[in-house]
N, C-alpha and C positions, 0 to 999 in steps of 0.2 A: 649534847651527846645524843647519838642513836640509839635506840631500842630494841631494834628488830635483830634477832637473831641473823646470825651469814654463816654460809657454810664455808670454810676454806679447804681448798682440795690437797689433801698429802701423796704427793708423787712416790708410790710402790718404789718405783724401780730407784728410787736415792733411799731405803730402806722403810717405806711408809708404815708397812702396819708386821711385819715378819718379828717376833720373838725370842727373845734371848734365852738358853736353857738355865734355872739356876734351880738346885734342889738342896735340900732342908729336909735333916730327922732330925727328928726329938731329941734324941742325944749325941747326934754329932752333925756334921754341917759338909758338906761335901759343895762346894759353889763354883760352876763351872761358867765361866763368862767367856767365850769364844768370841772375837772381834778383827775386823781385819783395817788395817793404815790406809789415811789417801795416799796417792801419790802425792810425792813433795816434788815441788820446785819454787823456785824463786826468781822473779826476774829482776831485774836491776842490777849499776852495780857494783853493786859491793855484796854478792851472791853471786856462786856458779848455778843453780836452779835457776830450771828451763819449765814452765807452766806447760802442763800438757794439755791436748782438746779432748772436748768433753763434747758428745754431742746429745745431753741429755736434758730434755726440754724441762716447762713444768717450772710450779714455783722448789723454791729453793729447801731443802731441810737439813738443819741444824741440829748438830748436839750440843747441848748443853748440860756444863756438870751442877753438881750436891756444889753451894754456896754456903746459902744459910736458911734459917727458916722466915715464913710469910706471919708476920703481924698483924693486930688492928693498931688502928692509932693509941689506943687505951692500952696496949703492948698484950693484949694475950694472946697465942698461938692458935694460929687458923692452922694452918698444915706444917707437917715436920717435910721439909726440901728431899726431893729425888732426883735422879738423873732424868732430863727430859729432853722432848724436840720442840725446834720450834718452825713450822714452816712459813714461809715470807713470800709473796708472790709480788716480785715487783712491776711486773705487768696490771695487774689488777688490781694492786693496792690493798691486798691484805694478808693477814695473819694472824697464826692460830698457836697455842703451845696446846701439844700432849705428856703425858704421861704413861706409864705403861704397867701392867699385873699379869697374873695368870688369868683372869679372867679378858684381858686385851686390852685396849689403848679409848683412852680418856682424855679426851678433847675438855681442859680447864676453860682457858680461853679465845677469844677470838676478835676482828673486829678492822677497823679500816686501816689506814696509812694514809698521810701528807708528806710529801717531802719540802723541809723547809730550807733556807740557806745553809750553803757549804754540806749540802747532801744529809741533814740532819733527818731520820722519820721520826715523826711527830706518831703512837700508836691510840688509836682512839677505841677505846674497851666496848664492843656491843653485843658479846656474851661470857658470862662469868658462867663457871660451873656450880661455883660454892654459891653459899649462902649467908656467906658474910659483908658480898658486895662490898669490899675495901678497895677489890683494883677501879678505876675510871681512866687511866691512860697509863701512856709511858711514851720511851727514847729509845731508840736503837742506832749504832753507826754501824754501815757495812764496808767493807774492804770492797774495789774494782769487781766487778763478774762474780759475787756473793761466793767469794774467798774467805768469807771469816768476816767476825763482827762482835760486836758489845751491843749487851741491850739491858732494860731496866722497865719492870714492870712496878707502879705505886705499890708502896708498903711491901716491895721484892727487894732483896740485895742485886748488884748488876750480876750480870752474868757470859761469861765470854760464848762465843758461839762458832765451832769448825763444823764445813760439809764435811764429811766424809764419805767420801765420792770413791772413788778406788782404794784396790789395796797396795803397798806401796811395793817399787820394782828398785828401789835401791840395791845394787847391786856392790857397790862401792858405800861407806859409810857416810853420812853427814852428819859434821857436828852440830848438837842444836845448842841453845843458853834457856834458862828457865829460872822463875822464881816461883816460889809459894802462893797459893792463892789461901791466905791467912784464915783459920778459923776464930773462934775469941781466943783473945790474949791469956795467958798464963806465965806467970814467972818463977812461979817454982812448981819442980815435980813434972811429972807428963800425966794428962790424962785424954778420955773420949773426946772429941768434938773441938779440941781446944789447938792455942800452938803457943810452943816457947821459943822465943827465938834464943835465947840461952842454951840452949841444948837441941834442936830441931831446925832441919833444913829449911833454911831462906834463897837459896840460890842456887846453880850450879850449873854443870852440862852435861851433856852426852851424847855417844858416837851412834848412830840408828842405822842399823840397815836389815837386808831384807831377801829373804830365798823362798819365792812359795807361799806357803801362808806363812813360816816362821818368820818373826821380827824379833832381832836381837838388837838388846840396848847395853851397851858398849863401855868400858872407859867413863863409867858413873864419878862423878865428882859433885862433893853437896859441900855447904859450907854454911853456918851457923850469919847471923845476922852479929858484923862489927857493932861493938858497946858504942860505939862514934866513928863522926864519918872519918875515915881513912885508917880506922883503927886495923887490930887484925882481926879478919873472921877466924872459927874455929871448927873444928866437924862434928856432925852431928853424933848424939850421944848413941844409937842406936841409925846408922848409915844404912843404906840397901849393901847388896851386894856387888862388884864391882863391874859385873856382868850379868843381864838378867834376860831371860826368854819368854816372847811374849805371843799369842796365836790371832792369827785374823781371821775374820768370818765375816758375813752377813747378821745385822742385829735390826733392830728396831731404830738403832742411832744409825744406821748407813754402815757401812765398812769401815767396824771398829778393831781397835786391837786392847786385847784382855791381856795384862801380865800380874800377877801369873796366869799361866793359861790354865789352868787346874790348882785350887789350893783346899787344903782338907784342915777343918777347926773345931773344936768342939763347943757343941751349945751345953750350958750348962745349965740348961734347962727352960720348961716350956714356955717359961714368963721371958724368957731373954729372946733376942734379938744378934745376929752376927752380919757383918758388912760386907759384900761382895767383892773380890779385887779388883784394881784398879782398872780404868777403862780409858783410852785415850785415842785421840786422831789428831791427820797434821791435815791442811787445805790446802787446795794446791797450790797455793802462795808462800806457803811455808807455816805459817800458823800453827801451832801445837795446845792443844787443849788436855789438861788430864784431869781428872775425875778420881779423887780414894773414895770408888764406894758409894753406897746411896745412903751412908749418914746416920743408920738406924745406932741408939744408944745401945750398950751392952753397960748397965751399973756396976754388977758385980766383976767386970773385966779389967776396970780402969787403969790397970799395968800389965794388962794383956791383951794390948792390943798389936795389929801389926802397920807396918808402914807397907805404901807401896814403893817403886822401883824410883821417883823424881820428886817434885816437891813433900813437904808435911803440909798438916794444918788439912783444905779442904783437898787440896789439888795442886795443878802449876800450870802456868799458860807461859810458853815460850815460840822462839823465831829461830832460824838459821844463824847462825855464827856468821860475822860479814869477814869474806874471803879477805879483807883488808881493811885499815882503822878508821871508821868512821870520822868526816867532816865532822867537828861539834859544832862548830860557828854554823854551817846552813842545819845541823841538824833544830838547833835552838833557835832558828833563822824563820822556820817553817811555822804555820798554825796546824792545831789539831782539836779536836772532837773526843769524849769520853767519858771516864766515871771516877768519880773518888770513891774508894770504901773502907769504910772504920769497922771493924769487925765488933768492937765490941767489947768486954773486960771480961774475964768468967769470974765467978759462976753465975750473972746475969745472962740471959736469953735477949734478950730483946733492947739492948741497949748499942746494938751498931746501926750503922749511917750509911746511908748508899745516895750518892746524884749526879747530876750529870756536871760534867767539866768541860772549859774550853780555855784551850792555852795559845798564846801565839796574837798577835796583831796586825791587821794590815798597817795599822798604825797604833804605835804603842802610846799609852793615855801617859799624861803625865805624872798620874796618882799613883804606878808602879812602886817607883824609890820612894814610896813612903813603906813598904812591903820590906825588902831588903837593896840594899844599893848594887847597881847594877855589874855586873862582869860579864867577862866575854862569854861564860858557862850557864848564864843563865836565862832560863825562861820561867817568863808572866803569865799568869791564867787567872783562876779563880770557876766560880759559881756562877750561876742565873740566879737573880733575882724573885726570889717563889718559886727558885726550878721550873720557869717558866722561859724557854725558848723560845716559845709561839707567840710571846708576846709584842706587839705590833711596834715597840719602841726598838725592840731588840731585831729583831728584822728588817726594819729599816737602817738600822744600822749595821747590817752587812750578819748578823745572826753572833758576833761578837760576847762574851759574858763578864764577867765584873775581873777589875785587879786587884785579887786580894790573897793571892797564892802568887811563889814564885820556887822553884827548884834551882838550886845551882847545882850543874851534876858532874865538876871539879873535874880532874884528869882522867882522861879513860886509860885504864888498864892495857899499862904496852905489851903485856903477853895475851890478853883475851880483847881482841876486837868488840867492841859493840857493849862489854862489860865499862860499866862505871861505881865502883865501890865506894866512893868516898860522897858521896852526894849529902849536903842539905837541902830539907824541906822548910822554906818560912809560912807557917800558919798568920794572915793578919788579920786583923783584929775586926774587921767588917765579912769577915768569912762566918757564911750563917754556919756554918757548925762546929766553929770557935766560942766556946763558953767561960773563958778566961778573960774577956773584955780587952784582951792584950793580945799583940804581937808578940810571934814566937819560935822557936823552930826544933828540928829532931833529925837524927842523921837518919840515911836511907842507903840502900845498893838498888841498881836500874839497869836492865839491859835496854839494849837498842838495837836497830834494823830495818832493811827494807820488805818491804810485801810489795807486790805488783809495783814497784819501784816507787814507793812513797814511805814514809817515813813511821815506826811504831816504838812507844816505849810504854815498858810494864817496868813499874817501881814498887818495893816493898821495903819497911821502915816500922821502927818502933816509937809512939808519940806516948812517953811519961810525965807529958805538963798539962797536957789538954783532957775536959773528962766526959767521956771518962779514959783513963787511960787505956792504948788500943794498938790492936797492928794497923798499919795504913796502906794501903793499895791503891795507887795511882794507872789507870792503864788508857792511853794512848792513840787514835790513829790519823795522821795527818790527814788533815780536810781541804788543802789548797794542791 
């Protein structure tokens, strides 16, 4: 590893260092988060999104939402998670994440990139802000023309990442599909920080479009995570409204959109803490990222809290609804690049899981059908061995990761393209973050899509065999 501090340069004009307004009295809370949409398109197809030009140089800057929070290995809490950026310069080979205050923007870290087989960056850490020195590297996968991406910083949960480049000119509605980007598990009750999928949005869609700065989100449908796969889902206990309005602006994340675009709360007082509304952007590839909020606890709240307009839990990373039914055979046909993430059990802190994933074979090993036996619906993946990608056995052999995972993701839903609700996940037994010594598995719901005409899936699932028990989050982007 390197030493030496590096400067990496954040490009103003994709939102570098500009300020979001949000104000805060003592006893009541008035939080205005003005954000403005990229333009969406999609090319491939099974999308009518058309990618627009960008002639905006300069490394690339990313928003990225509230996940979870940063551990040591020994699990005590280095920092409680905020909304951040992350800038990537893939000309130069590096990148840096900030954060952002009233006092301005705060460069955590920093440091090189390798890009290793099937487009994997390898992140090599050569300045930490803190002083806990826990991170030393990570993974990031990007989309075609740094359209969106997954990245994972050590001892970080992953974290999905949209430019947000323009505001959107939707004119005519698109529907999108989204799932939850799961907080810790809870099964009974609702409370801060947490998700039930018994009662809280796991899925769903919505119609977007766009006049001006207003962005209205349309024909809201949320839907409760199925007890088993193909069961029925149900609606959340506490749904958004079926229609909701949201404002775009210039921020710090690039041209976000805030919905609400004004919402008034009251703090109840000076020890507490209230969450900002939601904040979201799409990339011009279609990519949708949302954000509820930068995360802070309110204790005395904990049944009074609010949801935003799309997923529960932390957020929701969703794609464009495909104009027509997804291939499953070449979708399951394809390799891909990504992250598993365990959120975690509440009321523990520190006992979820984040790594990287790689599904798909040039050539499939035969130790697969020891996982589950094969169907036409399913795909093989698994782990790296030590989460280690860069390692010289695994690169030689094409950047490839172990079979010890396999998704079967059953009939896709003949009224929702791209939707798959009946899905099993098999957990096997050589899977490092399998502690049951056994094979095993838990049902799931997964959308699917193209971006820049390649293939993505974002999966969420409830696992009550494996421990500790957790929401699971699988997310996806083809690498070949």
């Amino acid at each position: 590893m390197k030493s030496q501090k590096i400067g990496v340069t954040v490009d103003k004009r994709r939102g570098g260092r500009r300020m979001f307004p949000i104000h805060i009295k003592a006893q009541g809370a008035l939080v205005a988060l003005s954000a403005a949409l990229l333009a969406v398109a999609l090319a491939g197809c099974s999308s009518s999104f058309k990618s627009p030009t960008s002639t905006t140089s300069g490394p690339q800057l990313y928003m990225s939402p509230v996940v979870n929070d940063e551990y040591t290995a020994a699990g005590a809490a280095v920092t409680t998670s905020t909304l951040a950026t992350y800038s990537i310069d893939d000309t130069a080979e590096t990148f840096a994440q900030a954060t952002y205050s009233s006092s301005g923007e705060v460069v955590n870290y920093s440091g090189s990139m390798t890009t290793l087989k099937r487009g994997l960056l390898d992140l090599d850490l050569t300045y930490d802000d803190s002083s806990t020195n826990v991170i030393t590297d990570g993974w990031a996968v990007e989309l075609a023309s740094q359209d969106g991406g997954l990245l994972q910083l050590q001892n970080q949960p992953f974290v999905p990442l949209v430019p947000a480049v323009t505001c959107p000119s939707m004119s005519t509605a698109e529907t999108f599909q989204f799932v939850t980007l799961p907080a810790q598990l809870l099964t009974t009750g609702l409370d801060q920080l947490t998700w039930n999928p018994n009662l809280e949005t796991a899925y769903g869609s919505v119609d977007i479009s766009a006049s001006g700065s207003t962005v209205t989100l349309a024909n809201i449908q949320q839907y409760t995570l199925p007890s088993t796969a193909g069961g029925a889902a149900g609606s959340p206990s506490n749904p958004s409204a079926s229609s909701v309005t949201g404002a775009c602006s210039s921020t710090v994340y690039g041209e976000t959109v805030a919905i609400p675009a004004v919402e008034t709360i009251t703090n109840p007082g000076s020890s507490q803490y209230v969450t900002p509304p939601g904040i979201f952007g799409i990339g011009p590839s279609g990519l949708l990222v949302e954000s509820n909020g930068n995360g802070t606890y309110v204790p005395s709240l904990s049944t009074a809290f609010y949801e935003t307009a799309l997923g529960a839990g932390t957020g929701s990373i969703g794609l464009p609804k495909p104009s027509r039914a997804l291939d499953t055979t070449a979708l399951v046909g394809a390799q891909y690049l990504g992250f598993f993430y365990g959120s975690g059990e509440s009321p523990a802190r520190s006992n979820w899981s984040s790594s990287l994933a790689s599904f798909g074979f040039a050539s499939q090993p035969a130790s697969c059908v020891s996982v589950a036996t094969q169907t036409s619906t399913m795909l093989y993946g698994g782990d790296f061995t030590g989460n280690n990608p860069a390692a010289t056995a695994v690169q030689s052999g094409g950047g490839y990761g172990n079979c010890d995972f396999a998704i079967d993701f059953g009939a896709q839903d003949p009224s929702n393209n791209g939707l798959y609700p009946a899905v099993t996940v098999y957990v096997g037994s050589g899977f490092a973050a399998n502690t049951t010594g056994k094979t095993y598995n838990f049902s799931a719901v997964a959308i699917a899509g193209q971006l820049n005409g390649k293939y993505a899936i974002f999966l969420i699932g409830e696992d009550l065999v494996g421990s500790p028990n957790q929401a699971w989050g699988i997310y996806l982007l083809q690498s070949n």
